[in-house]
C-alpha positions in Angstrom: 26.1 3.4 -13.5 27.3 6.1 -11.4 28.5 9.5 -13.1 30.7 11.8 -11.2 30.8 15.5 -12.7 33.4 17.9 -11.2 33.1 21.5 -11.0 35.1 23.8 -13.9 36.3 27.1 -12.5 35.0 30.2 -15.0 37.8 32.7 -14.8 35.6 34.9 -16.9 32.7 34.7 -14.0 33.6 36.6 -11.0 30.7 35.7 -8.3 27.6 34.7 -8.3 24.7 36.7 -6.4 20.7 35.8 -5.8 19.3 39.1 -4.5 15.9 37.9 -4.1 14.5 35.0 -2.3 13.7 31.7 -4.1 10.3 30.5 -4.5 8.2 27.3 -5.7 10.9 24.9 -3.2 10.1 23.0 -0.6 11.9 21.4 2.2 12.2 17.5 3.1 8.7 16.6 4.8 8.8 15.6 8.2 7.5 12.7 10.1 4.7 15.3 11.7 4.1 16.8 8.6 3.7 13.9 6.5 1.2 11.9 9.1 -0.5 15.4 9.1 -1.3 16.2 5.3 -2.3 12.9 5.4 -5.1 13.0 8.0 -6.1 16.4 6.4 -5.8 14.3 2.8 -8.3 12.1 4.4 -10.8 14.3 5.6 -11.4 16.7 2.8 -10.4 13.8 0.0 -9.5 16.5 -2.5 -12.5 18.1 -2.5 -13.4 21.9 -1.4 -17.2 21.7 0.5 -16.3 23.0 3.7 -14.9 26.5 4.7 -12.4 23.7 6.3 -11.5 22.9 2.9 -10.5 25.5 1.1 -8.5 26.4 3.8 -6.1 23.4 4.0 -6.3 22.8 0.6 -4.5 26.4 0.1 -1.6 26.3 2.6 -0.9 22.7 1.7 -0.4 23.5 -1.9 1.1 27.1 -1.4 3.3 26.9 1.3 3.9 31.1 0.2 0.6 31.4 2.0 0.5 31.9 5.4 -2.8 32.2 6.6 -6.1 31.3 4.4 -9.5 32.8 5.4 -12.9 31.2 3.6 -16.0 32.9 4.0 -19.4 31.4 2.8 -21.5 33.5 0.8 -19.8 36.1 0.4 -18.0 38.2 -2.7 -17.9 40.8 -5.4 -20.6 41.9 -7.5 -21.0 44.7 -9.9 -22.2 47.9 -8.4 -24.7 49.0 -11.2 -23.9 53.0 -10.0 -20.1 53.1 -10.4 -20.1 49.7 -12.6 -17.3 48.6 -10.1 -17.3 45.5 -7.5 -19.0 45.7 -4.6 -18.7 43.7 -1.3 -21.0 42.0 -0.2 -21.6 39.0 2.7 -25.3 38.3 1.3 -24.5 36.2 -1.9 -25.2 32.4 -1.6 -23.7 30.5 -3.8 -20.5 32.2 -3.6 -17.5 31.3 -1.8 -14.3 33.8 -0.9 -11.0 32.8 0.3 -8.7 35.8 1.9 -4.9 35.0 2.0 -2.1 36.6 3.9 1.4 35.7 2.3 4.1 34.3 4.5 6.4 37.3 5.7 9.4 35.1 6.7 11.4 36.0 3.5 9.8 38.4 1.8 12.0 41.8 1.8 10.0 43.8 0.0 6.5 43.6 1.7 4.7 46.5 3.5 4.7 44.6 6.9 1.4 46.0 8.0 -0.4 45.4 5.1 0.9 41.8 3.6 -1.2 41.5 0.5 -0.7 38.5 -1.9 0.4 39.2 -5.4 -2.4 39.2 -8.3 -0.5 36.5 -10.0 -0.7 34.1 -7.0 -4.0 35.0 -6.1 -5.3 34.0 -9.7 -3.2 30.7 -9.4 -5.0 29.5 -6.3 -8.0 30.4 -7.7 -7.3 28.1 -10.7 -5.9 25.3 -8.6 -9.2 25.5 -5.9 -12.3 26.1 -8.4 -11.8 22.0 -10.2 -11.5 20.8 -6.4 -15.2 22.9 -5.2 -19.2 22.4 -6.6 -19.7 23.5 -10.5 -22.0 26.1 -8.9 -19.7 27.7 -6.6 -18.4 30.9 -7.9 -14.8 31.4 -5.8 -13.2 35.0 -5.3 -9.7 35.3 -3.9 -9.1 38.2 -2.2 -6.6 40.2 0.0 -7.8 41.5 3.0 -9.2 44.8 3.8 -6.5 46.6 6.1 -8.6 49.1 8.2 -6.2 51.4 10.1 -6.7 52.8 14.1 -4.9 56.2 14.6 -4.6 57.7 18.2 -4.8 61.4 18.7 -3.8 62.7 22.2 -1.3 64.7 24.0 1.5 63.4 26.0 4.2 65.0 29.1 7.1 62.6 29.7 8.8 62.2 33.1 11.2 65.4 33.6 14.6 66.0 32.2 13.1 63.5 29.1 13.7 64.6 25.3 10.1 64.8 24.3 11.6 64.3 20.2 13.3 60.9 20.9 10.5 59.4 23.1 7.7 60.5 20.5 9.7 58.6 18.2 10.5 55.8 20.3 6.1 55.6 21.3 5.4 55.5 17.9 6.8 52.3 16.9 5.8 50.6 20.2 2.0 51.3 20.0 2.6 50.0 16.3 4.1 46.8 17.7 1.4 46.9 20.3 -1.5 46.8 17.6 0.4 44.1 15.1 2.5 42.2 17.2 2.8 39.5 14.1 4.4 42.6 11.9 7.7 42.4 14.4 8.2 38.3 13.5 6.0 37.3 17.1 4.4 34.2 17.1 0.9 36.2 17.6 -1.5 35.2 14.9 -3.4 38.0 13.0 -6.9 37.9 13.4 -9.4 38.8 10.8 -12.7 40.7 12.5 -11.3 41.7 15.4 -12.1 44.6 17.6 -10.0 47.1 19.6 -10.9 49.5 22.7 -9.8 52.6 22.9 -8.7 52.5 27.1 -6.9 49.2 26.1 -4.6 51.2 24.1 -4.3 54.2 26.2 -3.6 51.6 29.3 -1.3 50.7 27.1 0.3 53.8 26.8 0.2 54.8 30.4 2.5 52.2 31.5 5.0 53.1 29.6 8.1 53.8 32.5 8.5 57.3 30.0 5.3 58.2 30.0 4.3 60.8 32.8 -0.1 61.3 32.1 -1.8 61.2 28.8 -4.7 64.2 28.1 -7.1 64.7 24.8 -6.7 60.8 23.5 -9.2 59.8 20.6 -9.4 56.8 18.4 -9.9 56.9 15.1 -10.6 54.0 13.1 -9.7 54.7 9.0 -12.0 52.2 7.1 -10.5 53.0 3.5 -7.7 55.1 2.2 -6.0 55.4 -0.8 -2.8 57.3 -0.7 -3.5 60.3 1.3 -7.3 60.3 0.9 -9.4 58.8 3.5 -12.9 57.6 2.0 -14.4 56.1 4.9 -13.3 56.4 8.7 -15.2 56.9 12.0 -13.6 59.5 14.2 -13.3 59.6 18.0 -14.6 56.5 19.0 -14.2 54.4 22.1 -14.8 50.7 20.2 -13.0 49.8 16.8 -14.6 47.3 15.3 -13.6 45.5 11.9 -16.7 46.4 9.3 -16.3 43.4 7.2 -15.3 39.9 8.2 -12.3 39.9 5.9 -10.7 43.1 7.6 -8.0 43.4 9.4 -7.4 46.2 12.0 -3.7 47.8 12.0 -2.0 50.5 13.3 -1.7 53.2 10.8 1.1 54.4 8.9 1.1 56.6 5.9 3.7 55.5 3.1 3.2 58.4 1.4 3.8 61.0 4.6 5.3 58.8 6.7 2.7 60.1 9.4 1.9 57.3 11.9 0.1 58.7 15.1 -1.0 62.4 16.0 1.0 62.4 19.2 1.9 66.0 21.1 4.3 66.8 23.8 3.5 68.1 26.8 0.2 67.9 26.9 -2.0 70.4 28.6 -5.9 69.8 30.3 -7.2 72.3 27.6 -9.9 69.5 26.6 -12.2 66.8 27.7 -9.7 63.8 27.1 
């Protein structure tokens, strides 16, 4: 039998509002998509053994996810001076998966550091650990966002506002350095590895820019809030220290400092 059920105006009910974006919904599976979770169904049966594995078997159950990274022995153990965890790529037996959330609809997400939610990361965690060996110990992780910060001096072409084009530079080496921040279809990379004359190429062919003096790299490893813990300073190479990092352009959310840019710029320096 077929019911028909008509709507009931609520005068007492003036609208109705969804502020945030929905989650756990899927859309109608495609042709493409279904003879591909298939083929994937068929080579990893269900079962994490591969770094391969864990991989699909993430962004086909979480389609939240965006990118999943799985990195043989590797993970977290207890450092016996501060009794915290400790990372460490030596540890066989152990099996980590890095996730990067889907940025698509999510509002309220530092763009330049997507981290997955503690709640979703324990979820996948719970979902992945029946699928792998008994003798596997997983850790799901976010990824370590190590930040590059650019230090020079700068003279724009004449009869230029030096104010607005330092803000307008700012953002643009940003987008330079995380192109999939700004909704391109670039993919982030995890261990990656930046030159310093790349960047300042970069910046010398901007139709604005006149010459560039005193430019330094530098490439901040860890920082919490305003504290830097670890950076290297002045280099010409960055290179990402762990294989789950991420190298991004830097941004302080606390100062709202990005990069150390002055204007003009004089030949008072080696740079």
């Amino acid at each position: 039998y077929t019911t028909l059920f008509r709507s009931v105006a609520d005068a007492s009910l003036k609208k109705t509002d969804q502020p945030y974006p929905s989650f756990d919904g899927r859309i109608h599976e495609t042709d493409d998509q279904f003879s591909l979770r298939v083929s994937e169904r068929l080579r990893h049966k269900h079962r994490a053994v591969t770094p391969w594995d864990y991989e699909r078997l993430t962004l086909q159950q979480y389609p939240q996810i965006h990118k999943a990274k799985c990195i043989s022995h590797t993970g977290f153990v207890v450092n016996k001076k501060t009794n915290g965890q400790k990372y460490s790529e030596v540890l066989p037996g152990h099996v980590m998966v890095v996730t990067i959330p889907d940025l698509t609809n999510l509002t309220t997400v530092n763009p330049l550091r997507p981290y997955t939610s503690i709640g979703l990361l324990t979820e996948i965690q719970q979902y992945l650990q029946p699928l792998a060996s008994p003798f596997v110990r997983l850790h799901l992780c976010n990824p370590q966002f190590e930040e590059l910060q650019f230090d020079f001096q700068v003279t724009f072409y004449e009869n230029l506002d030096p104010v607005f084009y330092m803000d307008k530079l700012n953002p643009e080496i940003e987008q330079f350095l995380t192109p999939w921040a700004y909704g391109t279809s670039t993919d982030i990379d995890f261990g990656m590895r930046m030159e310093k004359s790349v960047v300042l190429n970069f910046i010398e062919e901007r139709d604005y820019v006149d010459f560039v003096s005193c430019f330094k790299m530098n490439q901040i490893i860890l920082r919490e809030g305003t504290m830097v813990k670890e950076a290297l300073y002045d280099i010409e190479e960055a290179v990402a220290s762990t294989a789950r990092s991420i190298l991004v352009s830097y941004n302080n959310e606390v100062t709202k400092v990005r990069h150390l840019i002055q204007s003009p710029a004089n030949c008072n320096c080696n740079g």
